[in-house]
C-alpha positions in Angstrom: 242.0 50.1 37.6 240.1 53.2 37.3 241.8 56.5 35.8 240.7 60.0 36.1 238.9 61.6 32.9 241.4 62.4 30.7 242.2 62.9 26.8 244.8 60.7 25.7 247.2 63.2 23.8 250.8 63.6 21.8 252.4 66.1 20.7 252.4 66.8 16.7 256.4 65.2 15.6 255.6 67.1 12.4 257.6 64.9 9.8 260.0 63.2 12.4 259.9 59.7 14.3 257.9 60.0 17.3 259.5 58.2 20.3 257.5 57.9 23.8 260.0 57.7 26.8 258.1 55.8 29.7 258.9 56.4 33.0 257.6 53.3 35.1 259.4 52.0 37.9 256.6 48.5 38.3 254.6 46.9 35.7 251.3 47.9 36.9 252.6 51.7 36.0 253.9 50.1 32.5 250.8 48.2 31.9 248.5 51.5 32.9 251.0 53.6 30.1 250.2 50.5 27.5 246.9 51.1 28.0 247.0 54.7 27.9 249.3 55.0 24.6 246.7 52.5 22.8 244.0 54.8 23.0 246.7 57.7 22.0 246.7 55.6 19.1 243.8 55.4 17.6 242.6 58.7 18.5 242.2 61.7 16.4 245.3 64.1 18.7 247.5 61.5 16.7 246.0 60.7 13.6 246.8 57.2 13.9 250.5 57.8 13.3 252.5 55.1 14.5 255.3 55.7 17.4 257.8 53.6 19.3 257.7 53.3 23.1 260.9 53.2 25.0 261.9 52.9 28.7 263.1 56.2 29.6 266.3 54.9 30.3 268.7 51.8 29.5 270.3 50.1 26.5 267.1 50.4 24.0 267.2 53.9 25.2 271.2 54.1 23.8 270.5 52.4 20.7 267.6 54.8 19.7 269.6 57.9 20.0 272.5 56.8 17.9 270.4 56.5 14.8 270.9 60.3 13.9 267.0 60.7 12.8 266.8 63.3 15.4 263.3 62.3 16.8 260.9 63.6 18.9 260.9 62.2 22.3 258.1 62.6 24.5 258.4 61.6 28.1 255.3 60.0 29.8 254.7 58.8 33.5 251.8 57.3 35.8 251.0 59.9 38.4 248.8 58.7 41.2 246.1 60.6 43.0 246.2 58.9 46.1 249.0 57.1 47.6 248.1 53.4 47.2 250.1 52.5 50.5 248.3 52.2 54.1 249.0 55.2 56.1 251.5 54.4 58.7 254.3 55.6 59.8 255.7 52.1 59.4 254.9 51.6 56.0 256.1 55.4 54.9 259.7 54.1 57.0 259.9 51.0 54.7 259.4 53.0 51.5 262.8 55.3 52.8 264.6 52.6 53.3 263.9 50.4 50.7 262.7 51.8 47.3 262.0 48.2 46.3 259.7 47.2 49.1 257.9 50.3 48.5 257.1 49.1 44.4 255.9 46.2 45.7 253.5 47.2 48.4 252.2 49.7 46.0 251.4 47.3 43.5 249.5 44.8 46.4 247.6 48.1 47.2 246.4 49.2 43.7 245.2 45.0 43.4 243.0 45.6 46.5 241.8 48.9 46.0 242.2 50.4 43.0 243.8 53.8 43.2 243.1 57.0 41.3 245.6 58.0 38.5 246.5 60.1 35.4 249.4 59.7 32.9 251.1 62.4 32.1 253.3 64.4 29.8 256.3 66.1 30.2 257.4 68.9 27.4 258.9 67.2 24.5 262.0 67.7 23.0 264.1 66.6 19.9 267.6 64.8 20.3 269.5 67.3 18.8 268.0 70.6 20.8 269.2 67.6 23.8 272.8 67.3 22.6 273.3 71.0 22.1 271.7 71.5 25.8 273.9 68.9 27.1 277.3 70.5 25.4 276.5 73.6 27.0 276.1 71.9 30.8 278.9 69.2 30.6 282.0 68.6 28.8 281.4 65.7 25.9 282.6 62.2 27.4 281.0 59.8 25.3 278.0 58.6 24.1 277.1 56.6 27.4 277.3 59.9 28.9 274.5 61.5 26.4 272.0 59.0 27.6 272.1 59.7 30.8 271.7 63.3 30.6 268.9 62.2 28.2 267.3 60.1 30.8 267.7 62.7 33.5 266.3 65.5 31.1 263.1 63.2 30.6 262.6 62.6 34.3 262.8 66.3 35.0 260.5 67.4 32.5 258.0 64.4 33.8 258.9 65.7 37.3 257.4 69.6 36.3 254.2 68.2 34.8 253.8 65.8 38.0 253.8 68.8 40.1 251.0 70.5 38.3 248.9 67.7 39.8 250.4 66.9 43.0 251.6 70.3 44.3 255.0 71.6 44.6 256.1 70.1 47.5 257.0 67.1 45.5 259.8 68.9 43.8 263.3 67.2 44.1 266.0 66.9 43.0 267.4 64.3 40.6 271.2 62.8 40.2 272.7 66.0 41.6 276.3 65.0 42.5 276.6 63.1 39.0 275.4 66.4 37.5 277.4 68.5 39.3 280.7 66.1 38.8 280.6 66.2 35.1 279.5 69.3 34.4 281.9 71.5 32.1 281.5 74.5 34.8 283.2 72.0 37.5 285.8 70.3 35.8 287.6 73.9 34.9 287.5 74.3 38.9 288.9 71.5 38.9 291.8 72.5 37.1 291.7 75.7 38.7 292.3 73.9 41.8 294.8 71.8 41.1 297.3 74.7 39.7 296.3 77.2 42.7 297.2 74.3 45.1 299.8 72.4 42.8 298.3 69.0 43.6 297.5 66.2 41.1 294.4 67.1 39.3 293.0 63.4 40.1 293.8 63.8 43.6 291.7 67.2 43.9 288.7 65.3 42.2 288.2 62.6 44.0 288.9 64.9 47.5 286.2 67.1 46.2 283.8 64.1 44.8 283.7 62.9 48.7 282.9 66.3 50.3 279.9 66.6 47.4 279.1 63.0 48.2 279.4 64.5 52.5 276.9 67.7 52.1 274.6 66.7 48.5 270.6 66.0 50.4 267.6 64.0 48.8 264.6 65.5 48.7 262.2 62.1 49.4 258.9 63.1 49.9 257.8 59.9 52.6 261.5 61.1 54.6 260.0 64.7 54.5 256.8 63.6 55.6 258.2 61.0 58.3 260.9 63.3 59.8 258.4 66.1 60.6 256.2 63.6 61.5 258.9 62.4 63.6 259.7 66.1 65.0 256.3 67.7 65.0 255.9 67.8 68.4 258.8 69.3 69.0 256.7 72.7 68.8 253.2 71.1 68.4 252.1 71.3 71.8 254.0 74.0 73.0 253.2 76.6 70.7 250.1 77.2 68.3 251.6 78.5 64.8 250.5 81.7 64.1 251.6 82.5 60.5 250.9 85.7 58.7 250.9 84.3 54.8 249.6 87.7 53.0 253.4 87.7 51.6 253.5 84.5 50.0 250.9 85.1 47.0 254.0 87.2 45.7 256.4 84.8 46.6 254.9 82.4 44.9 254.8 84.2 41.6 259.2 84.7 42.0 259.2 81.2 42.8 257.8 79.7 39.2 261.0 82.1 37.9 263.4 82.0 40.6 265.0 80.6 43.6 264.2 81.8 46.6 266.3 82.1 49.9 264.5 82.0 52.9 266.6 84.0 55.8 264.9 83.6 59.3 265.6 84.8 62.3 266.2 82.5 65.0 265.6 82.1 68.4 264.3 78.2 68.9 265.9 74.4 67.4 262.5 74.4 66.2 262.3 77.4 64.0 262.7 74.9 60.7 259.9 72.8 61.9 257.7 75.4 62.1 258.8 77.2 59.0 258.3 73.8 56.9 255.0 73.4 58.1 253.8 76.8 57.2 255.7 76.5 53.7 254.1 73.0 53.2 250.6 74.2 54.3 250.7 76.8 51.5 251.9 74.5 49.1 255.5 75.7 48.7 258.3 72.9 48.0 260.2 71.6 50.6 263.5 73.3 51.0 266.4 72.7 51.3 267.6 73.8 54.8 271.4 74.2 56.2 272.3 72.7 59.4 275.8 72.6 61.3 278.1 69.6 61.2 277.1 69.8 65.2 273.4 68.8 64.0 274.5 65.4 62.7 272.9 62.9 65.6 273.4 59.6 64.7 269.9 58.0 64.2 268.5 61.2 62.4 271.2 62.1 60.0 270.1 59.8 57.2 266.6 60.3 57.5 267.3 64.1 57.8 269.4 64.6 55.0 266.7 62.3 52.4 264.4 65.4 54.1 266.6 67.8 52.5 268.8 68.9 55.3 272.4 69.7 54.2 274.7 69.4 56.7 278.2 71.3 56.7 281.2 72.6 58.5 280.6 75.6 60.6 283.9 77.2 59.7 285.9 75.7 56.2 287.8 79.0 55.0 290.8 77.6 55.1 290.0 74.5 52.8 289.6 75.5 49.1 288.1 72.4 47.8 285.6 72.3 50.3 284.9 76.1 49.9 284.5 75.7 46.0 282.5 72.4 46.6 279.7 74.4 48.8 279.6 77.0 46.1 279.1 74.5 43.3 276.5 72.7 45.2 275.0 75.8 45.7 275.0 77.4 42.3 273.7 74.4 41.1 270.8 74.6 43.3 269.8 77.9 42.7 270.6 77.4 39.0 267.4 74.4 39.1 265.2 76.8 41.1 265.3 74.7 44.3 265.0 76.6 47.3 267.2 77.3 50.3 267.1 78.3 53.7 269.4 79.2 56.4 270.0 80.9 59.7 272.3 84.2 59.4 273.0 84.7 63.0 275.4 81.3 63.1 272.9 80.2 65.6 270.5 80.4 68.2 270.5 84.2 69.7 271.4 85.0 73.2 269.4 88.0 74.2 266.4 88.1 71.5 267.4 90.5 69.1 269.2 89.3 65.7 272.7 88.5 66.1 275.3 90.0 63.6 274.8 87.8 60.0 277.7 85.7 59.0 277.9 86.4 54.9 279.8 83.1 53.8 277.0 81.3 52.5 275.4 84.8 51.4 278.8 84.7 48.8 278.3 81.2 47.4 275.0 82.0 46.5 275.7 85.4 45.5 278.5 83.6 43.2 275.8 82.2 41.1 274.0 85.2 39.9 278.1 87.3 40.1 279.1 84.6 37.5 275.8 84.3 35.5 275.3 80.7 36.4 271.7 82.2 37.4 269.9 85.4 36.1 268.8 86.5 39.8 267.9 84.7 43.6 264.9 86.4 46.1 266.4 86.6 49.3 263.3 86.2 51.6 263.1 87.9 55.5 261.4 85.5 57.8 260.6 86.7 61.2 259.8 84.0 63.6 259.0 85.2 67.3 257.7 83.2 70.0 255.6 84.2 73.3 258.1 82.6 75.0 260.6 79.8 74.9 261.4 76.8 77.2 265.0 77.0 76.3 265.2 80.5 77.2 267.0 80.3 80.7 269.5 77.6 79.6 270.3 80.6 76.8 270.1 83.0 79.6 272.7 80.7 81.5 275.1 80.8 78.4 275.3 84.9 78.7 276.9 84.2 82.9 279.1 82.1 81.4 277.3 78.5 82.3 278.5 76.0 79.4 276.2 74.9 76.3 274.9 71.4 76.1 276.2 69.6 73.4 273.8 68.0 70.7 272.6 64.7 70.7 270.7 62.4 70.6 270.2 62.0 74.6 269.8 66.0 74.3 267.2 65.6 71.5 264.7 63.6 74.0 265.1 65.7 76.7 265.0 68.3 74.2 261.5 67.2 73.3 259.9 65.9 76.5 260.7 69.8 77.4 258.4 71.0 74.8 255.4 69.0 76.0 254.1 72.3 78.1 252.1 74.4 75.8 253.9 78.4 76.4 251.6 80.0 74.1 252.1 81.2 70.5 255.1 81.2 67.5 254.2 84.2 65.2 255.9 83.4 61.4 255.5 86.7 59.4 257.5 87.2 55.8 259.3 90.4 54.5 259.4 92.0 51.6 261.6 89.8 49.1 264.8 91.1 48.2 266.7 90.7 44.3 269.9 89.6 45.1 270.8 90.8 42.2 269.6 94.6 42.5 270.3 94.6 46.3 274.6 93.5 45.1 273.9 96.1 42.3 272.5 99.1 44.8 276.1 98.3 47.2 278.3 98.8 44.2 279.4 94.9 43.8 282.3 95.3 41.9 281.6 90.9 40.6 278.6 92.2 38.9 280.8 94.4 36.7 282.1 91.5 34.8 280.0 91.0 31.2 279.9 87.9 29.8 280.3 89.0 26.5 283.9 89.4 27.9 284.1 85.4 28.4 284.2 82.7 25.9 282.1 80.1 25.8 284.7 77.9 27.9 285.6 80.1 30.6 284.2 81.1 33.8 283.5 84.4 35.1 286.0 84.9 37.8 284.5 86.7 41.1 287.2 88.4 43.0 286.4 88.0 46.7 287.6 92.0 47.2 287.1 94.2 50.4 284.1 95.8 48.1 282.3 92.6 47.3 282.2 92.1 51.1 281.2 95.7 51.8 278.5 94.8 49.3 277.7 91.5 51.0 277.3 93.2 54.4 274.8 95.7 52.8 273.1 93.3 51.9 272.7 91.3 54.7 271.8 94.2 56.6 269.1 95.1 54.5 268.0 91.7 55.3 267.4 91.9 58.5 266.2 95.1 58.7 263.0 94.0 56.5 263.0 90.8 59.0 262.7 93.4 62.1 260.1 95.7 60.3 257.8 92.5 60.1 258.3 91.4 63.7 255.5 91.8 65.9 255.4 93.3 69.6 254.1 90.8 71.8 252.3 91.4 75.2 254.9 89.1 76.4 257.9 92.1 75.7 255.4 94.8 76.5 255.0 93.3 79.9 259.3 92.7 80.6 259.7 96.4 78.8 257.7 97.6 82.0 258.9 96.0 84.4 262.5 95.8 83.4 262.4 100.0 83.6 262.1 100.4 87.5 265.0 99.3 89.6 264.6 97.1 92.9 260.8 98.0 92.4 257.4 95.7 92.4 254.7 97.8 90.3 250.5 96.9 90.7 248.7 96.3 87.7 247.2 99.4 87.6 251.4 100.8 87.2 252.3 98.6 84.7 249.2 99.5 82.6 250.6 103.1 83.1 253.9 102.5 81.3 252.2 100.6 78.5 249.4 102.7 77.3 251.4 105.2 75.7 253.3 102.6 74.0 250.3 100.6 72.8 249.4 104.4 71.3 252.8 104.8 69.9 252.6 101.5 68.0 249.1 102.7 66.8 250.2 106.0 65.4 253.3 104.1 64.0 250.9 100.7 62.4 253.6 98.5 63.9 253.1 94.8 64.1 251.6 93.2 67.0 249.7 89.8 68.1 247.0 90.9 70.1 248.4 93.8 72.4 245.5 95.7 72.5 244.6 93.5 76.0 246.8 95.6 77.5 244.8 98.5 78.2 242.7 96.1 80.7 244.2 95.3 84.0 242.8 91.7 83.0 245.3 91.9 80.2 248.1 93.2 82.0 247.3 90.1 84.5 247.6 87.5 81.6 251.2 88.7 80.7 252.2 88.9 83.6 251.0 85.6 84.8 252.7 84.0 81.8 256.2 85.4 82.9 255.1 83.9 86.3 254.6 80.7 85.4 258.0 80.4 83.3 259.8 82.0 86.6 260.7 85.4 85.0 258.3 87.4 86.9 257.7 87.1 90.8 254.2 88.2 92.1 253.8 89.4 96.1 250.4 88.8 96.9 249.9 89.3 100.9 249.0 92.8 100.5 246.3 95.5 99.6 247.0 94.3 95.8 249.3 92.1 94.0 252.6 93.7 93.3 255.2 92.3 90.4 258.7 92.4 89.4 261.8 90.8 87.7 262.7 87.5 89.1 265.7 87.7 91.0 268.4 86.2 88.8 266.2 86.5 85.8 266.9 89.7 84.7 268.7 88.4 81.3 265.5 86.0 80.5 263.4 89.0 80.9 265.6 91.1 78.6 264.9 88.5 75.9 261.4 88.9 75.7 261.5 92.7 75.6 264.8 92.9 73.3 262.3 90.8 70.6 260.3 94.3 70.2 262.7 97.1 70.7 264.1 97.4 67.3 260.7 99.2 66.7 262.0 102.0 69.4 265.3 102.1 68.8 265.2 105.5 66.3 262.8 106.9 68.4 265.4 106.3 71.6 267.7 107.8 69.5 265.6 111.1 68.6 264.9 111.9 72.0 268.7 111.9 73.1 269.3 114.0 70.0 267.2 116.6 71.2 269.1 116.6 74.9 272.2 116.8 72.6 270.7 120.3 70.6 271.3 122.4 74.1 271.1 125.8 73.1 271.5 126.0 69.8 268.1 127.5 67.4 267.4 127.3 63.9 269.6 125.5 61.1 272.4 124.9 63.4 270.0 123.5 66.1 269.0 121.5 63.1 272.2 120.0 61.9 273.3 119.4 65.9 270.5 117.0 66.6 270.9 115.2 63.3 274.8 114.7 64.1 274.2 113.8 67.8 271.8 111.0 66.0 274.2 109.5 63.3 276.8 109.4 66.3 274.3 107.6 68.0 273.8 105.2 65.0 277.4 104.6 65.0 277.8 104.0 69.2 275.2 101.5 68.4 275.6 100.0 64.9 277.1 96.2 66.7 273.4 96.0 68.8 270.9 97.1 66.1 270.5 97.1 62.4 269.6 100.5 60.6 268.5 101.5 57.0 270.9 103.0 55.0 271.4 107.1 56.2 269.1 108.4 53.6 266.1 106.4 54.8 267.3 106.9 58.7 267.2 110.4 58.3 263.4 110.0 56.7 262.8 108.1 59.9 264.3 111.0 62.2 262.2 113.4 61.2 259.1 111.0 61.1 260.1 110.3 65.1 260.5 113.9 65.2 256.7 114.4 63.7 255.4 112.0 66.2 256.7 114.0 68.8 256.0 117.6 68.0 253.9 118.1 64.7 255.1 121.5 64.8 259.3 121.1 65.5 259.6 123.1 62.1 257.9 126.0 63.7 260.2 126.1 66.5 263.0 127.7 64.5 265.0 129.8 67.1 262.5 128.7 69.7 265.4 126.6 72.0 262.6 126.9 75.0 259.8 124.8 73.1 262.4 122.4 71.9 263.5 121.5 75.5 260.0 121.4 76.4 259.6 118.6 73.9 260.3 115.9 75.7 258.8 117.1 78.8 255.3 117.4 77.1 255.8 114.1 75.5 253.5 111.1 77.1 255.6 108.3 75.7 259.8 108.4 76.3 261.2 104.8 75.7 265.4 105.7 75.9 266.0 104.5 79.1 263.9 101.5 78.7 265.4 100.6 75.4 268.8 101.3 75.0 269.6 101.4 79.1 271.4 98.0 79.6 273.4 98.2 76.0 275.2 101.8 76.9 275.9 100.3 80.6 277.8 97.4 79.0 279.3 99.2 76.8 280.4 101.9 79.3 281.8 98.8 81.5 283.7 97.6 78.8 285.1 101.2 77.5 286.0 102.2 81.4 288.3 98.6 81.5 290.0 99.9 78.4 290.6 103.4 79.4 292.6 101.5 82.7 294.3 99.0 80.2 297.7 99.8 79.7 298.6 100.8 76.2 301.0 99.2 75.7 300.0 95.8 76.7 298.1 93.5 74.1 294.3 93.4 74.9 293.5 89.7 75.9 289.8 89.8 74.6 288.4 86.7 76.7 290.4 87.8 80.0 289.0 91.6 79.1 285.1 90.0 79.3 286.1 88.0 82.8 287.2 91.6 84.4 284.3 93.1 82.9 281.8 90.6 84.4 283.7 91.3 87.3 283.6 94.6 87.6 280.0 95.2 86.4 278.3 92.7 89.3 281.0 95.2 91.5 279.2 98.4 89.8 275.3 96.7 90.0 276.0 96.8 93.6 277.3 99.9 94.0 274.0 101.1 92.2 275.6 102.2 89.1 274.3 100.0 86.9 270.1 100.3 86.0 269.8 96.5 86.4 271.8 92.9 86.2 270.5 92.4 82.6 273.6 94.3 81.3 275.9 91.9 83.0 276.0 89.7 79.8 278.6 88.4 77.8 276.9 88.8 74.2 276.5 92.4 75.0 280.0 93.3 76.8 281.5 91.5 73.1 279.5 93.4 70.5 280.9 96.4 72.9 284.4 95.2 72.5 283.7 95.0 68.6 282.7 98.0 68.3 286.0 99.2 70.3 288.2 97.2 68.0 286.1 98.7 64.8 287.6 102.2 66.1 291.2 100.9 66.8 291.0 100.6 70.5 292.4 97.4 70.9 296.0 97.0 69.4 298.5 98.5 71.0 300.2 98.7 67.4 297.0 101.2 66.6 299.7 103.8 66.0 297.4 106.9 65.7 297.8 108.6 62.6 299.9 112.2 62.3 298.0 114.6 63.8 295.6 112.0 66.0 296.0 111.4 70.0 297.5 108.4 71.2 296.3 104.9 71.9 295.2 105.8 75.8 293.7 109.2 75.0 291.5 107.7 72.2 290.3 104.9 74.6 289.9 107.9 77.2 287.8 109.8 74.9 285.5 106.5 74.0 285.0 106.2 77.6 283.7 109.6 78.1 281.9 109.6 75.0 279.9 106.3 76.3 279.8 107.8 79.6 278.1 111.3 78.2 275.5 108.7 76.1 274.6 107.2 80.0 273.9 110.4 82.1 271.6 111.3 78.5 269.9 108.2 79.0 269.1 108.6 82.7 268.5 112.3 82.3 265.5 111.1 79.6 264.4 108.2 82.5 264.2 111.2 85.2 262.1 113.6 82.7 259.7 110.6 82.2 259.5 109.8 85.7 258.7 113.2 86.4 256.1 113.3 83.8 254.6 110.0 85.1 255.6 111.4 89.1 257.1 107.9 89.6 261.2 107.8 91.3 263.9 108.0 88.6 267.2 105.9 88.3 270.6 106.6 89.5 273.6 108.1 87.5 276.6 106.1 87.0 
């Protein structure tokens, strides 16, 4: 054996016993120990002061701590510098599978070549400061009990040192559903459970023992390594990984002192593949990632959950134990730093923007730092984009109402023979963290309120889940993802669909499309947006490669019989398209906004012209607050008049000057309104014109309402009403009907208040408001046609 240069040392035990705990699951790791603690021995760090040597664990382990000398116990463990075992995947399978095998091969390995390794310490600790630690986690059951919180403390503390060697991504946990069962925290929710339900207390234990037992993951580091081995090239040879990791230096820092939440966006099955490999690359540990019950595919769920995936029910309201049993879990993990990471939108989105968050798991965690089981959690924003997706037309498919393939394991190859075909890049950037903490504190979280001097030492914060905790969760969430869009980059890819997607039954040359994107390549100069190399596009030759890439995935058609090539929207793939230019818009949404304000001002100077646009804009902001996620008003206002800037530098010298203020957008080289917010106010005026002919008094049937207005909007995108077919989708025609059932359009028993109009006027009025919101949008696509002396759309 050969070890790496190190001084055998112990920690001073002052007058007390010394006790060493050793760790060592084979004899060659005990022997190696032996060796090591002989030397500690006789050297001068000990003074030659005799010490027992325990296993960390066991009946000698019992006896020891029952003599009530209150030694110091010093865990130690063999850490090895390079994995004795042979390198193959079958080998790493064997060591999942069977721990035992694994012992063995190691020790044949280290007899033929003799490995690198390093004992080392974990941080000491007397058995009394043990017992009082363990009385404040668990409620006392014995003795028997003790020592395996003793062992467990002594593993974990051998576990930290370990990692200053070997990197954190050999963090895991240890015992968690034992810890979590007899902790004192859990057994008063037991109780609690048991009264609010008024079933046997034992009954509600062992029901929520078996859902811990359904949802706890293992954190193995061979079933990390062999299940992305396994699923690597899911994205390996379709994308190259493109990862911004500036943020993570920071991150790192929160992490030695707090859990951290990773909250991407998601767009691909792969996104925690790719994720894991950037986090593992900078030498983050694993996390531990949430999947849907739908995700369990036999062959992969074992091997998948020892990688840290923890799979749950998509929807468990309704069950209390369950409910508490995710929180626990939860709290517990967060409590122990470990690190988690889910998807907010409920799943893959539909049109490539974020989907609205779903807060449930947001609560559990925030429960943990409500009730003071944790000091704070870092909520992290991860944008992950991709230059396009193989999966993307399926998605498309979903929005005409084709149905979704259900997962599997016959999906998962297909799944994965589809991603052979390299489509060009995945772009990981990170957001500013977030406190969870300050961000529940900044929305008024009425849970944080709570002290815990106002507790004793056996009771339990309660957190009341009130309509203003929600309120708060929802801020939060939202701030989330607006940090995850301020970090997403504009791709060539949307710039391309953005241009193309704003003509109508047109084919534009190179030269055209080059046109339309300039001033947008100079808008996201002058703003310092994100962006993966768009800077091409100035060229024709760039242009070309975009548009080529949408050719070759089928979104883009390209006639080439005549004096140039020509291109436009596939027919049929309108929505696909959309996708790809909906992944950059949320950068042009407030300036969409500004300019429809200023159509809004009319003839009104000064202050009042002032006060007009800003209320035409929050109006705006509230029309369109189920599409896009904005700042809170404070910060949007900032923005408006930072839109404003860009504009005119010299709007505040236009007081009273209503002729320069219409000529604003006229001078203007870049107006985005119609290409950005066109297809969301045509759904949404589809879906407020079948309300307005809805009869009052008849309940709205919400699935039969998005048939007729499917119906009806193919009717109106022949007619020539409609700017284009990528309006006709079901994701958009619902956040439209949200937002009608957020004003009280849908109910017939929306009585209006005294003094308000009745149910059919109201929806009359949110037709014509929509409808006013349209002709704006075209009237801003016919000024920048005129400006560009290019044909303008039609009015509805």
């Amino acid at each position: 054996m050969t070890t790496q240069a190190d001084t055998p040392s112990l920690p001073d035990a002052g007058d007390r016993p010394l006790v060493v705990l050793v760790d060592a699951p084979s004899n060659v790791e005990r022997r190696l120990v032996d060796r090591w603690l002989a030397a500690a021995r006789n050297g001068a760090s000990t003074g030659g002061r005799g010490l027992e040597v325990l296993p960390a664990e066991g009946q000698q382990l019992a006896g020891r701590l029952t003599r009530g000398d209150n030694p110091l116990l010093v865990p130690v463990r063999v850490v090895w510098s390079a994995d004795p075992e042979p390198d193959r995947t079958l080998a790493r399978l064997a060591d999942v599978l069977t721990r035992g095998w694994a012992l063995r091969a190691r020790a044949r390995a280290a007899r033929r070549t003799p490995p690198q390794h390093r004992v080392v310490v974990g941080r000491p600790a007397t058995v009394r400061e043990l017992m009082r630690r363990h009385r404040q986690e668990r409620e006392w059951s014995g003795n028997a009990d003790f020592v395996r919180f003793v062992a467990r403390q002594a593993k974990l503390a051998l576990d930290r040192a370990e990692r200053t060697l070997t990197g954190n991504r050999f963090k895991v946990p240890r015992e968690v559903a034992g810890q979590i069962v007899g902790s004192a925290h859990f057994g008063r929710e037991l109780r609690r459970l048991a009264a609010e339900t008024g079933r046997p207390e034992d009954e509600v234990a062992d029901e929520a023992a078996a859902d811990l037992e359904s949802i706890v993951a293992s954190l193995d580091p061979s079933a990390v390594d062999l299940f992305s081995g396994v699923l690597r090239p899911m994205h390996d040879k379709a994308w190259t990984v493109h990862a911004d990791t500036a943020g993570l230096a920071p991150l790192r820092e929160l992490n030695a002192e707090h859990a951290l939440v990773f909250l991407p966006s998601h767009r691909s099955y792969t996104d925690p593949f790719v994720l894991a490999d950037v986090l593992r690359s900078n030498d983050f540990p694993r996390n531990h990632v949430l999947g849907g019950d739908n995700l369990r595919i036999l062959g992969l769920e074992a091997l998948a959950r020892r990688s840290g995936i923890i799979f749950i029910r998509r929807s468990f309201g309704g069950d209390p134990v369950y409910k508490s049993v995710v929180r626990e879990y939860f709290s517990w993990l967060v409590a122990k730093r470990f690190n988690l990471e889910w998807y907010m939108e409920g799943g893959r989105t539909r049109t490539g923007k974020l989907r609205p968050p779903k807060y449930g798991l947001l609560a559990d965690v925030a429960s943990a730092v409500e009730t003071r089981r944790t000091e704070d959690v870092y909520l992290v924003p991860v944008s992950i984009i991709h230059d396009q997706l193989q999966e993307v037309h399926q998605m498309a498919a979903e929005q005409t109402g084709a149905a979704k393939t259900p997962e599997g394991l016959r999906w998962l190859m297909g799944y994965a023979r589809a991603q052979r075909r390299p489509v060009g890049g995945v772009h990981v950037s990170f957001g500013e963290p977030l406190s969870l903490r300050g961000a529940l504190s900044a929305a008024n979280d009425p849970a944080l309120d709570v002290r815990p001097e106002s507790r004793s030492d056996d009771e339990d914060i309660a957190v009341e889940d009130s309509a203003a905790r929600r309120l708060a969760l929802q801020k939060t969430a939202f701030e989330v993802f607006v940090r995850i869009n301020r970090v997403t980059p504009v791709t060539p890819i949307a710039l391309a669909a953005l241009a193309l997607l704003g003509v109508r039954d047109r084919a534009l040359t190179l030269s055209q499309v080059r046109r339309v994107v300039e001033p947008v390549l100079d808008y996201v100069d002058a703003r310092g947006l994100p962006h993966t190399g768009i800077a091409a596009l100035r060229t024709n030759g760039g242009v070309a490669d975009a548009l080529l890439s949408l050719r070759r995935e089928k979104v883009v058609s390209a006639y080439t019989e005549g004096s140039e090539p020509v291109f436009s929207i596939e027919p049929g793939h309108h929505i696909v398209a959309a996708f790809y230019r909906n992944s950059a818009i949320h950068h042009f949404v407030t300036r969409a906004i500004v300019e429809l304000a200023i159509l809004e001002v009319g003839d009104a100077t000064g202050r009042a012209a002032l006060a007009t646009g800003f209320q035409a804009a929050l109006d705006l902001r509230d029309l369109l607050k189920y599409e896009f996620f904005f700042p809170d008003k404070e910060t949007f206002r900032d923005e408006l008049i930072s839109e404003l800037t860009l504009i005119d530098p010299d709007w505040r010298s236009a007081d009273g000057d209503t002729a320069r203020t219409r000529k604003m957008l006229r001078q203007s080289r870049f107006l985005c309104a119609h290409r950005v917010l066109r297809s969301f106010v045509d759904a949404q005026w589809v879906v407020a014109e079948r309300l307005a002919q809805h009869d009052p008094a008849t309940p709205v049937d919400e699935d039969e309402l998005l048939e007729r207005c499917a119906a009806v909007g193919q009717q109106l995108l022949l007619q020539g009403k409609l700017h284009g077919p990528e309006s006709l989708s079901r994701e958009l025609f619902a956040s439209a009907l949200r937002l009608a059932s957020n004003r009280g359009l849908l109910a017939p028993d929306s009585a209006a208040r005294e003094g308000e109009p009745d149910l059919a006027t109201r929806r009359r009025a949110f037709a014509a408001e929509v409808r006013g919101v349209v002709e704006r949008v075209v009237a801003i696509d016919e000024t920048d046609a005129t400006n560009r002396q290019e044909s303008a759309g039609v009015r509805p």
